[in-house]
SERO-4910 file (N, C-alpha, C, O; in steps of 0.05 Angstrom, whole numbers):
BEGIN
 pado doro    nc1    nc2    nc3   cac1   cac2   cac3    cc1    cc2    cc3    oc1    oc2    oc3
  Unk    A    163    644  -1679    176    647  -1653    194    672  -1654    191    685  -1633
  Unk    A    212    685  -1672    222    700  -1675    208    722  -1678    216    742  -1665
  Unk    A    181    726  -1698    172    744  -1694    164    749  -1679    163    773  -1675
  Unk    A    147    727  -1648    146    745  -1613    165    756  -1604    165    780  -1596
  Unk    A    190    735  -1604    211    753  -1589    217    781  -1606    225    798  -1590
  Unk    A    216    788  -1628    227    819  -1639    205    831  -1633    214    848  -1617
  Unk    A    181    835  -1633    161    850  -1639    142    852  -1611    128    872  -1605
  Unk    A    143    824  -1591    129    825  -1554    156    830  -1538    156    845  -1518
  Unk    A    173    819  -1545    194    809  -1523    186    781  -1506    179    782  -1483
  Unk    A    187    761  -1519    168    740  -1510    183    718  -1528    188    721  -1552
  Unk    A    193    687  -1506    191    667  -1514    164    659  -1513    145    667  -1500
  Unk    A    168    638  -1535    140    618  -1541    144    589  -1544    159    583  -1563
  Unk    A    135    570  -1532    136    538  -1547    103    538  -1568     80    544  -1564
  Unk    A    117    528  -1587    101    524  -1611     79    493  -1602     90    472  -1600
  Unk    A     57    495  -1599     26    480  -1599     24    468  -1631     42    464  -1647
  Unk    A     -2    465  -1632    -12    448  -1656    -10    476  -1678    -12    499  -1670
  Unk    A     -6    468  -1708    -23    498  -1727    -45    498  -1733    -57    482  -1748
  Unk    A    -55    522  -1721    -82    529  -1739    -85    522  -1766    -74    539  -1781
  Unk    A    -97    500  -1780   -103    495  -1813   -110    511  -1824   -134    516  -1819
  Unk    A    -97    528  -1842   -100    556  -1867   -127    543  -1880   -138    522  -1871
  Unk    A   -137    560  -1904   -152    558  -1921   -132    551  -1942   -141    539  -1962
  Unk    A   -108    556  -1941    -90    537  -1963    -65    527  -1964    -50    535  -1947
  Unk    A    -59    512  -1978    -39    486  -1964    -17    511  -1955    -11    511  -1931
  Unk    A     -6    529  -1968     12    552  -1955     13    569  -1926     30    580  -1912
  Unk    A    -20    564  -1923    -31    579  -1896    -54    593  -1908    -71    583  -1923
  Unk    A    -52    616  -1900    -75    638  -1891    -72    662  -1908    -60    681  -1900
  Unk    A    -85    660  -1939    -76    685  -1954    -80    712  -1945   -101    717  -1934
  Unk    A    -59    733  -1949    -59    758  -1940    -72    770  -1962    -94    781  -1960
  Unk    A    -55    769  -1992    -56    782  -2007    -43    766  -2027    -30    747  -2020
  Unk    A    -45    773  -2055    -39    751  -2084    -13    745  -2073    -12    720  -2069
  Unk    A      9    758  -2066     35    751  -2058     38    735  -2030     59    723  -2026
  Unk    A     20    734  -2012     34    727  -1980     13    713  -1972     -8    713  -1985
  Unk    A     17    700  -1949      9    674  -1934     12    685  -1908     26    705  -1905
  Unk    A      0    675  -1891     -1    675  -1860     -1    645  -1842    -22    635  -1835
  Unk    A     22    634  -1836     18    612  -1811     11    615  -1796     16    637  -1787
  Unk    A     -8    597  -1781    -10    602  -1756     -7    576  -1735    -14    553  -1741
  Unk    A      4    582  -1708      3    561  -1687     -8    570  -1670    -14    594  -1673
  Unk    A    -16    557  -1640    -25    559  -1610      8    559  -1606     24    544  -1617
  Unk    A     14    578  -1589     35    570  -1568     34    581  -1541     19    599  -1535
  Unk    A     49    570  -1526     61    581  -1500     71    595  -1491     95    590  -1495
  Unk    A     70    619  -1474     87    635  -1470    104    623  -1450     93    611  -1432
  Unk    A    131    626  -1449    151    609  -1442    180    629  -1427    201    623  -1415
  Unk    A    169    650  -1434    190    669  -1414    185    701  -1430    183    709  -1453
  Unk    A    184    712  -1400    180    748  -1422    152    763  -1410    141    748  -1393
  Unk    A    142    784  -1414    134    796  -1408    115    804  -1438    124    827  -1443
  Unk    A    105    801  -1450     86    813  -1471     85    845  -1475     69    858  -1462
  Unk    A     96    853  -1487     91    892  -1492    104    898  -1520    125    889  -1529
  Unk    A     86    914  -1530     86    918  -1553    111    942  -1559    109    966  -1557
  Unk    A    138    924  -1568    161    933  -1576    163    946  -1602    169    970  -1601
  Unk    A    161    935  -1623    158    939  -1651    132    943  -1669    116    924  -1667
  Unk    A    126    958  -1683    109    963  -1702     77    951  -1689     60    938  -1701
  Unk    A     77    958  -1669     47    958  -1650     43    979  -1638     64    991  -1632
  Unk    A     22    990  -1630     22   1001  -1607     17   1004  -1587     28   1019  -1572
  Unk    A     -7    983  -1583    -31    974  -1571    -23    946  -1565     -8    939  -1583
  Unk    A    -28    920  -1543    -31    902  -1531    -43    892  -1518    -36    892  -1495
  Unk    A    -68    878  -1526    -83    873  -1497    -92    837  -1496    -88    824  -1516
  Unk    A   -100    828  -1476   -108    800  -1482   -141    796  -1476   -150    798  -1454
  Unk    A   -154    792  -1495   -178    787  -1491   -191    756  -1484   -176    736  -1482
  Unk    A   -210    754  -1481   -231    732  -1465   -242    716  -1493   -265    718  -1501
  Unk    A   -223    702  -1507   -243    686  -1530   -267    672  -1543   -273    661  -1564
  Unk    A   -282    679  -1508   -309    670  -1501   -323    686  -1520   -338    677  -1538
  Unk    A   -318    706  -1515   -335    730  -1523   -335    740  -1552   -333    764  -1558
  Unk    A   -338    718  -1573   -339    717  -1604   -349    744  -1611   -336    749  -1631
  Unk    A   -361    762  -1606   -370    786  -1616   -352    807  -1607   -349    825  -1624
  Unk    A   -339    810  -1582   -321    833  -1582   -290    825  -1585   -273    842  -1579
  Unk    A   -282    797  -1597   -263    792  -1605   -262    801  -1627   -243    815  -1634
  Unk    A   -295    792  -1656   -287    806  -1686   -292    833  -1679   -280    849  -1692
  Unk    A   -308    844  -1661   -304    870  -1659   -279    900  -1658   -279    925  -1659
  Unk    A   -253    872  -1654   -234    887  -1654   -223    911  -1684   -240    917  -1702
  Unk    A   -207    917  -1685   -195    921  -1714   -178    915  -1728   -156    927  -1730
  Unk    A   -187    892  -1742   -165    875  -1747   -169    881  -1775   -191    888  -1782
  Unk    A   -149    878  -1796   -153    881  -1818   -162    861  -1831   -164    838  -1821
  Unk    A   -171    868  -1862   -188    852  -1870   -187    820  -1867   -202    803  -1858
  Unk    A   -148    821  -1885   -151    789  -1877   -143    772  -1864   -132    751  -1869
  Unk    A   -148    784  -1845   -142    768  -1807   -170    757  -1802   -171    736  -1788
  Unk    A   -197    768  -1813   -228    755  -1806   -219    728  -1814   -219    713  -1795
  Unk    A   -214    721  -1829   -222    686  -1828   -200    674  -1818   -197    652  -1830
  Unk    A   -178    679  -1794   -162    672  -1776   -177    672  -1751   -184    655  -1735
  Unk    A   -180    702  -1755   -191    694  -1724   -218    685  -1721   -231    688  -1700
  Unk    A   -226    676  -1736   -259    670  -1744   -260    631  -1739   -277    615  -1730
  Unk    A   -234    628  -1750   -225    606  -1745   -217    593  -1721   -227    573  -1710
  Unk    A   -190    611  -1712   -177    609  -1687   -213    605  -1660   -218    587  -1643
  Unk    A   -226    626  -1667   -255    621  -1645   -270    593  -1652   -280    580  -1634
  Unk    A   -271    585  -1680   -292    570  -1674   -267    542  -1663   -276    522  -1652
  Unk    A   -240    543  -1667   -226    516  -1662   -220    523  -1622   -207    509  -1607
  Unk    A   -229    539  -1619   -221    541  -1584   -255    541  -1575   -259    545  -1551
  Unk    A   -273    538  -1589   -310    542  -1575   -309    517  -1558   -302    494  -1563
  Unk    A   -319    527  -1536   -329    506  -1510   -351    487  -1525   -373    497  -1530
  Unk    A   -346    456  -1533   -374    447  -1541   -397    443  -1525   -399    436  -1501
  Unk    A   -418    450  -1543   -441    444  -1531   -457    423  -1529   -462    409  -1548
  Unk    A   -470    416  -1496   -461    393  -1490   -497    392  -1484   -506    409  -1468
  Unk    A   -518    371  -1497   -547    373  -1500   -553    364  -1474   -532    360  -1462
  Unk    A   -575    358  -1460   -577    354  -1443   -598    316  -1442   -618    308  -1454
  Unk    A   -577    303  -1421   -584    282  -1428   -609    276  -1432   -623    295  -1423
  Unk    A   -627    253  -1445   -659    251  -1439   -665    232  -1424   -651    212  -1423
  Unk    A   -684    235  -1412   -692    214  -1387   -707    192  -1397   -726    194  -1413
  Unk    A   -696    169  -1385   -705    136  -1388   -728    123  -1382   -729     99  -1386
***
């Protein structure tokens, strides 16, 4: 939460967490971890204040130009994650009686 407000200018209410690949979270690197949650934006305006440059919000539908972004290496299995835990299920079509 702190890191939106320093770095968007953005409150947030904290959602469920995304489940890491380990009980810490989401390895960066031998030293660091990554949490993650869903939250809310809850007051503020989103713009990239701090150590960003760029801001945009994309359509999570669209699994191929989301990893298409440039995200560093080990953000792929976050957001790889984050898509498949938000995918619309697919729903078979009933069979007839």
């Amino acid at each position: 939460m702190r890191e939106l407000a320093e770095e968007l200018g953005i409150d947030v209410r904290l959602g469920p967490e995304l489940p890491g690949e380990e009980p810490q979270g989401w390895p960066l690197n031998e030293r660091a971890s990554m949490r993650v949650w869903f939250a809310e934006v809850t007051s503020g305006e989103a713009a990239p204040l701090e150590d960003h440059d760029e801001l945009r919000w994309v359509d999570l539908r669209n699994r191929e130009a989301v990893l298409a972004l440039p995200w560093i290496p080990a953000d792929y299995p976050i957001v790889s994650a984050l898509l498949d835990s938000v995918a619309e299920p697919v729903h078979e079509p009933l069979g007839q009686e």
